[in-house]
C-alpha positions, 0 to 999 in steps of 0.5 A: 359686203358683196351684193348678190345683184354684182354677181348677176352682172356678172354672170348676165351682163348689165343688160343694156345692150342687145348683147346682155346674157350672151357670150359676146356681152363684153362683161364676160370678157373681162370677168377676172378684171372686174372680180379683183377690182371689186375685191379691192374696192370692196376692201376700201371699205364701200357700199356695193350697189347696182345703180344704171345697170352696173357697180356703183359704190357708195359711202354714206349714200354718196355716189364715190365710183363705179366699175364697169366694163367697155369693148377694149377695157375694163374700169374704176371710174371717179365720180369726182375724179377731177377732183384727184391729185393724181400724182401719177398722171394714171387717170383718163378722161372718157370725153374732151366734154367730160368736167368730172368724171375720170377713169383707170382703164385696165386690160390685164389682170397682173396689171391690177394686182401691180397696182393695187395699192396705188389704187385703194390709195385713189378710193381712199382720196376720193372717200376723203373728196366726199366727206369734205363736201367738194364740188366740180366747178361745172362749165357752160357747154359751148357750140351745142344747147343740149335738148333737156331730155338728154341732158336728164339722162346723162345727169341720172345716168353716169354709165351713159354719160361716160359713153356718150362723152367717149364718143367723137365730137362728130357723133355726139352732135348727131345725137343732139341735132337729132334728138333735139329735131323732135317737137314733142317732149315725149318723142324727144324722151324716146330717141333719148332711149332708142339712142342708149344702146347705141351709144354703148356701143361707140356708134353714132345715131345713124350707124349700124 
């Protein structure tokens, strides 16, 4: 069943950014994508919900995927997506960090048509992942200690997350020397939150 807060991102965006509401904002840009991948995931039998702003869609009250979209795509992103065969080597992951989370990156709508079923295949896998209880295997970070706040946000927020590990190496240290450089907790949570917008945007925390 289609849920009416999708077609206000939609038609606004998903806020996140300075650019929510406006022509620029980078949904506008790839309407016709996000329609005929929520048309298909839909159909796959999920839940629809707005969870961080975006799609997020839901079997049983677990978290399955989300559809969103970037400055140069559009995509169905896995929670568990490294946890998918992929037999056909169609999965990217969004960071050299990222442990779990694994995408479709699309730009053309005839393309999404031409796979339709090579993609509800990948939903229904992944409904399948969940019902069985799987679990990723998660990894120690190495080199960086993240500060706990913005570990927090990237735990609670996947759309954040898959920004942020889509970043440079080089731009992810800078937001966490420089959210970690704050003593207090509170300022540590709010550099955190001054940081998402500009992660959204591919920058690094000093960038403009």
């Amino acid at each position: 069943m289609m849920n009416p807060e999708i077609d206000n991102y939609l038609a606004e965006g998903c806020g996140r950014c300075p650019l929510g509401g406006t022509p620029e904002c980078k949904v506008h840009k790839w309407t016709a994508q996000l329609e005929q991948l929520r048309r298909i995931v839909l159909d796959c039998g999920l839940t629809e919900e707005r969870k961080w702003g975006v799609p997020c869609y839901t079997f049983q009250g677990k978290n399955i995927l989300i559809v969103s979209a970037f400055k140069d795509f559009c995509s169905v992103n896995f929670f568990k997506g490294v946890l998918l065969a992929d037999e056909q080597n169609l999965l990217v992951s969004p960071g050299p960090n990222s442990q779990s989370a694994r995408y479709f990156p699309f730009t053309e709508t005839k393309t999404i048509l031409e796979l339709e079923d090579t993609i509800r295949s990948y939903v229904f896998e992944a409904i399948e992942v969940e019902k069985a209880g799987l679990q990723v295997s998660f990894k120690a970070k190495e080199n960086l200690e993240y500060p706990e706040e913005l570990s927090a946000k990237l735990e609670e927020d996947p759309v954040f997350k898959e920004a942020f590990e889509a970043l440079t190496p080089g731009r992810q240290r800078s937001y966490v020397l420089h959210i970690a450089a704050a003593k207090q907790p509170a300022t540590r949570v709010s550099r955190v939150e001054k940081s998402i917008s500009k992660v959204m945007e591919g920058k690094g925390w000093n960038e403009y």
